[in-house]
C-alpha positions as CSV (number, residue, x, y, z in Angstrom):
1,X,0.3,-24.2,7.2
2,X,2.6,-21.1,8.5
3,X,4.2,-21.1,4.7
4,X,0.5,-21.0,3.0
5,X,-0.7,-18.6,6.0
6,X,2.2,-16.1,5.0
7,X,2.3,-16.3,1.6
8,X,-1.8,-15.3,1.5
9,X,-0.4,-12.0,4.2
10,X,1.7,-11.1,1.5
11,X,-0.8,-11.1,-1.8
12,X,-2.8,-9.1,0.6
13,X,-0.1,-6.3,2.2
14,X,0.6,-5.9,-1.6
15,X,-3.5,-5.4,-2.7
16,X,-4.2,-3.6,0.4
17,X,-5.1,0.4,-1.1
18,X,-5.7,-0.6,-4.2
19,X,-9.0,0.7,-6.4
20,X,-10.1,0.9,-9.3
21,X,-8.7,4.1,-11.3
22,X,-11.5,7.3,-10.5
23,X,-12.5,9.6,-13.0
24,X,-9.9,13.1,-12.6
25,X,-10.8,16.0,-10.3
26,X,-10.4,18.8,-12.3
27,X,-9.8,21.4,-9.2
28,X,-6.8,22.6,-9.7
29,X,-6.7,25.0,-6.6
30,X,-6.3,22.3,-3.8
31,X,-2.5,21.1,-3.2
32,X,-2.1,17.8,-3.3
33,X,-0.6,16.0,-0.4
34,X,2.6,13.5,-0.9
35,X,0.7,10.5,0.8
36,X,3.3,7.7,-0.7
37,X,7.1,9.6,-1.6
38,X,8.1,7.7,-4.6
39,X,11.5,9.3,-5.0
40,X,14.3,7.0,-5.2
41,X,16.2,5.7,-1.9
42,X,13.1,6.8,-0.3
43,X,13.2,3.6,2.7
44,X,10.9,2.3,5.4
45,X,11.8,-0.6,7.6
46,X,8.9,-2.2,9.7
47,X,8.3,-4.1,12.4
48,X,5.3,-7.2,11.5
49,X,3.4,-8.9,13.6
50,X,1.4,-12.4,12.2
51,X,0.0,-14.7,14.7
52,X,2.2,-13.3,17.8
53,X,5.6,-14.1,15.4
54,X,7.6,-10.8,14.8
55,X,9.4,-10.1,11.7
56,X,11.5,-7.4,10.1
57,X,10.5,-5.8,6.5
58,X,12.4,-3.3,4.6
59,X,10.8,-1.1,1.4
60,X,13.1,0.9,-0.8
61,X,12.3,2.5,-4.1
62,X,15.1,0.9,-6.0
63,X,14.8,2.7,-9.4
64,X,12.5,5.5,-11.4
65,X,12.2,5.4,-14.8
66,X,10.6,8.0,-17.2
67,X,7.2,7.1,-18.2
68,X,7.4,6.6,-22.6
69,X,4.4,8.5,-23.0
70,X,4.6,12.9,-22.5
71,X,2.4,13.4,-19.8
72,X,2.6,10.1,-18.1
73,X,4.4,10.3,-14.6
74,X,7.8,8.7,-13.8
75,X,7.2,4.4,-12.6
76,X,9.1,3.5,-9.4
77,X,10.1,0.4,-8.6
78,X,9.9,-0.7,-4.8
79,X,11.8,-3.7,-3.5
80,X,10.1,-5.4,-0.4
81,X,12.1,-8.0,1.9
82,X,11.2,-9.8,4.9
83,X,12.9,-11.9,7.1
84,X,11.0,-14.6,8.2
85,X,11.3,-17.5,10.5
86,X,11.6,-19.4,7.1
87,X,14.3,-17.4,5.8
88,X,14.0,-13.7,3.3
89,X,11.1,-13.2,1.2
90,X,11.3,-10.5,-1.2
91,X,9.2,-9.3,-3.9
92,X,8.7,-6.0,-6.1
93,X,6.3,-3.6,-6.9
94,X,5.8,-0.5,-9.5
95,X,4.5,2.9,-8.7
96,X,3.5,6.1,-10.1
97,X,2.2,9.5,-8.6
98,X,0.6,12.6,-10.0
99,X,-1.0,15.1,-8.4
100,X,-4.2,13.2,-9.0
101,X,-3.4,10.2,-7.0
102,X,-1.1,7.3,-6.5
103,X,-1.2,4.5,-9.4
104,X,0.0,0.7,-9.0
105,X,1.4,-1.2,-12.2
106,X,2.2,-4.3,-11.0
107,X,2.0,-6.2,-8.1
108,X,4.7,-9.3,-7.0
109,X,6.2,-8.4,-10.1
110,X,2.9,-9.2,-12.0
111,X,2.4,-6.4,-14.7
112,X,-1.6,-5.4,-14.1
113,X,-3.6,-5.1,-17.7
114,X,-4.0,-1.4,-16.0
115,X,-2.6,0.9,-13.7
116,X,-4.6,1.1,-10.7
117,X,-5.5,3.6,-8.1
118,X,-3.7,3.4,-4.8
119,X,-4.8,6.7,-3.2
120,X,-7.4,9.4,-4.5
121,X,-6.4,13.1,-4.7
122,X,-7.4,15.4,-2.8
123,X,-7.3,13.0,0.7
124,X,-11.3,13.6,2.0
125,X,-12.8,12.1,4.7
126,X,-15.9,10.3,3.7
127,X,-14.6,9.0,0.4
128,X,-15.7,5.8,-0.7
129,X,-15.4,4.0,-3.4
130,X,-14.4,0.0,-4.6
131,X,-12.5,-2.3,-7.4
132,X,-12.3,-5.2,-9.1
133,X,-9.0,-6.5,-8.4
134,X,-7.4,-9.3,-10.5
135,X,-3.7,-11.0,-10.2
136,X,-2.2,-14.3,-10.9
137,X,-5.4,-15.8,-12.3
138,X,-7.8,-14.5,-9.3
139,X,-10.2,-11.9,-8.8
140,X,-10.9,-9.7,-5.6
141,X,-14.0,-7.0,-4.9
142,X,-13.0,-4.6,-2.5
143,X,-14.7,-1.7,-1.0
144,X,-12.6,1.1,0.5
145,X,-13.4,4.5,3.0
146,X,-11.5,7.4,3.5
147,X,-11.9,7.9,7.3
148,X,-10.8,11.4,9.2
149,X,-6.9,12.1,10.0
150,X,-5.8,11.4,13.5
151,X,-2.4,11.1,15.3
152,X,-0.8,7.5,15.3
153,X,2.3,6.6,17.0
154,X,4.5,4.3,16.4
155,X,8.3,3.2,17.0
156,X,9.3,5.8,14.2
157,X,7.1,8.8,15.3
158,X,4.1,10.3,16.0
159,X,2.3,11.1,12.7
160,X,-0.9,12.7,11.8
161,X,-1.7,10.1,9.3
162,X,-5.4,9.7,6.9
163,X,-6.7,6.1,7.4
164,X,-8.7,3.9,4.4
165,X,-10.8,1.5,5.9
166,X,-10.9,-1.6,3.1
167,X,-13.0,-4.8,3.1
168,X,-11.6,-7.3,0.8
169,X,-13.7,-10.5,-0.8
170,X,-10.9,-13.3,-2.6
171,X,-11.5,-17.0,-3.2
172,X,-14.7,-17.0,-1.0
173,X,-13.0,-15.6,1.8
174,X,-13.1,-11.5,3.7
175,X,-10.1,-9.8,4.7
176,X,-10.9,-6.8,6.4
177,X,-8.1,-3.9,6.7
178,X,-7.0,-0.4,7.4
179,X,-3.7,1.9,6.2
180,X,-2.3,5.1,7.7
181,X,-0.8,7.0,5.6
182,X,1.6,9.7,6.7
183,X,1.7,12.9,4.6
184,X,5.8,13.0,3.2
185,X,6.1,9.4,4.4
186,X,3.6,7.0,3.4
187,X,2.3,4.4,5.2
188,X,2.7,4.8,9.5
189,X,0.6,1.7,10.5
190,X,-1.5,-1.2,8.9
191,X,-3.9,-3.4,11.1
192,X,-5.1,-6.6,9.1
193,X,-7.8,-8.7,10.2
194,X,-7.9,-12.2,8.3
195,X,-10.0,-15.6,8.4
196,X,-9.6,-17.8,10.7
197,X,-9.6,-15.1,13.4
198,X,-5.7,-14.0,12.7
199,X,-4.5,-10.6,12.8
200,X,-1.4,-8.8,11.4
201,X,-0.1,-5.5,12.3
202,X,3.0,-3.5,10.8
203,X,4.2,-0.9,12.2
204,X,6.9,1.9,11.0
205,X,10.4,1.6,12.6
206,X,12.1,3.8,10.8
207,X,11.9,6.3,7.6
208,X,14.5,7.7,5.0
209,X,13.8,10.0,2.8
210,X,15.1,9.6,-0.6
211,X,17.0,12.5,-2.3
């Protein structure tokens, strides 16, 4: 039960933020903030909480590699482990970033048909939008909501960090979520709420900038 109970946090840490890719903003006089540093070496190590058990994960953009296509932005690669009662679990993850927004290629090391949209440029409170969200053979709706900035703390830091509010839907079942993200740092804090009445929370320990 604990193995099937982790492995479903883990489809849904990766999904959380994701939407489907929004039509461009064309303003070109409001400065983008860097919600999710992509540059390699960039590091976070958090501290997780699932059903009172604590555990250790570390995210490190591994590699960047030049998009094939002029105009396209450079892909990062982002290596996730976490130590478990059960031993390491690891997976990977590719990235991309624009002034425009944040864009996900593949999730678990599952290429998606389409890049999606992780974070909408400019960061505005009220935003909402949703997705259809497929991977390994399964489909997720999901509705997301920018929400005002505030001030989080956590082990790392106090942060003024923008929160997206998220609801969820997979295999007949609601997961109900929301991400701080830390402008030059990503994300601060994630609070999880699954079925069954379990929670998860992740908090940041400690960040490294890449160079």
């Amino acid at each position: 039960m604990r193995r099937t109970l982790f492995a479903a946090v883990l489809v849904v840490w990766a999904a959380a933020g994701l939407t489907a890719q929004d039509k461009k903003d064309d303003k070109k006089d409001v400065k983008a903030p860097n919600l999710y540093p992509l540059v390699k070496g960039t590091k976070w190590e958090y501290e997780v909480s699932v059903a009172g058990q604590k555990m250790d994960a570390t995210q490190e953009v591994t590699d960047v590699t030049e998009a094939k296509e002029k105009g396209k932005p450079a892909v990062s690669t982002i290596a996730t482990n976490i130590s478990t009662p059960m031993g390491k679990q690891s997976l990977t993850e590719e990235m991309s970033a624009d002034d425009k927004g944040v864009y996900r290629h593949s999730m678990q090391g599952q290429k998606l048909g389409t890049p999606v949209t992780a974070i909408k440029y400019p960061a505005k409170e009220g935003d909402k939008w949703d997705a259809k969200i497929a991977m390994a053979g399964q489909e997720a709706d999901a509705t997301f909501e920018m929400k005002k900035a505030e001030k989080v703390k956590v082990a790392a830091g106090e942060y003024t960090a923008q929160p997206v509010e998220m609801t969820i839907s997979v295999m007949g079942q609601t997961i109900k979520a929301t991400n701080w993200y830390a402008d030059g740092v990503g994300i601060v804090k994630q609070e999880m709420a699954l079925p069954g009445n379990q929670t998860v929370t992740m908090e940041l320990k400690k960040f490294t900038a890449g160079k």
